[in-house]
Steps between C-alpha positions, in 0.01 A plus 500: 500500500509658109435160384204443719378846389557476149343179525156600663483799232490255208207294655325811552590599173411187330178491748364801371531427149279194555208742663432556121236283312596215261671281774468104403534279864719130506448331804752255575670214709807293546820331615752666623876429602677651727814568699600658787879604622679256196258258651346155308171618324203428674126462269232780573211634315384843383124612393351834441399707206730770268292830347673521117453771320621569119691774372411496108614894471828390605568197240278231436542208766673697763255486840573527854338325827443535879462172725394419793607128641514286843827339441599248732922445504771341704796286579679204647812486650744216730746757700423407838198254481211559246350790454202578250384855440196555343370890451172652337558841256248717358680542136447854293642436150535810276602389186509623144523274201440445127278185370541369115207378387593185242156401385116601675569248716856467631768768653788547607572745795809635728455714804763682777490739732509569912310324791384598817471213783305544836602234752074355616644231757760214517661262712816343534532130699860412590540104635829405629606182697759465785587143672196338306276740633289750232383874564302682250465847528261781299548858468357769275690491212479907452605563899808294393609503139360751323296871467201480388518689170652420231619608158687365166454461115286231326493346147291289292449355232155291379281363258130655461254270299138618329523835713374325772765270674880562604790312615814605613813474725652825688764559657537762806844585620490676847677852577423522852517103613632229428201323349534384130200356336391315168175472435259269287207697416143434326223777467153584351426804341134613590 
């Protein structure tokens, strides 16, 4: 319960520091990979936009960003049949970072900090065979498996070129779940 609390206090915190002017906006898609219980991985996407916001009367290059993402994620597994889970998060990165800037047109950047997951829908579809004969099965994969929110810590680590474009890969390591994710990330800064 502290974690969760401390948690939701440094999005707020973070949140209100981006109600000031001076915020620059990325949107953003990608691949994800993700695994569920130990689990294979299982290919997903993200897209949504981050808010980033630079903190020059700190030290030069240090910033911090809020993000807002549809993130799909899920898992395979052979137990007792097949069964495939897919679910759907809303993702709330809070991160704070520092970005090197190596010519006008090409930096280097590194980024951590929490996440907050909310659990939009999933399913789960479980086929097994007996005597030759196949049942599949589908549930809701939160009623199941899992609560709906979720928390952990997320890094990354990316390229930005001529101020304008981004690439990256991130990793988010769950506190709450068992869902591990690596992400492939590019983005447009507008």
């Amino acid at each position: 319960m502290t974690k969760k609390i401390l948690l939701l206090a440094c999005i707020g915190f973070a949140t209100g520091a981006f109600a000031q002017q001076n915020i620059n906006w990325e949107a953003q898609a990608g691949l994800n990979s993700s695994s569920f219980l130990s689990g294979p991985s299982k290919i997903g996407f993200h897209v949504g936009v981050r808010a980033n916001k630079e903190f020059p009367s700190v030290t030069k290059g240090f910033y911090g960003n809020v993000g807002a993402f549809i993130s799909s994620k899920g898992s395979s597994s052979e137990l007792l049949g097949t069964t495939e889970s897919r679910a759907y998060y809303l993702d709330i990165p809070v991160h704070v970072g520092y970005k090197k800037n190596l010519n006008d047109k090409f930096a280097l950047f590194g980024e951590a900090g929490p996440y907050l997951g909310c659990g939009l829908w999933g399913t789960e579809k479980t086929t097994t065979s007996l005597g030759g004969k196949s049942e599949t099965t589908t549930e809701d994969f939160f009623k199941k498996n899992a609560p709906r929110i979720a928390y952990g810590i997320g890094v990354r680590v990316g390229t930005e070129f001529k101020q304008k474009y981004t690439a990256s890969i991130a990793y988010d390591h769950s506190l709450s779940l068992d869902f591990n994710t690596l992400m492939l990330t590019v983005g447009y800064k507008f």
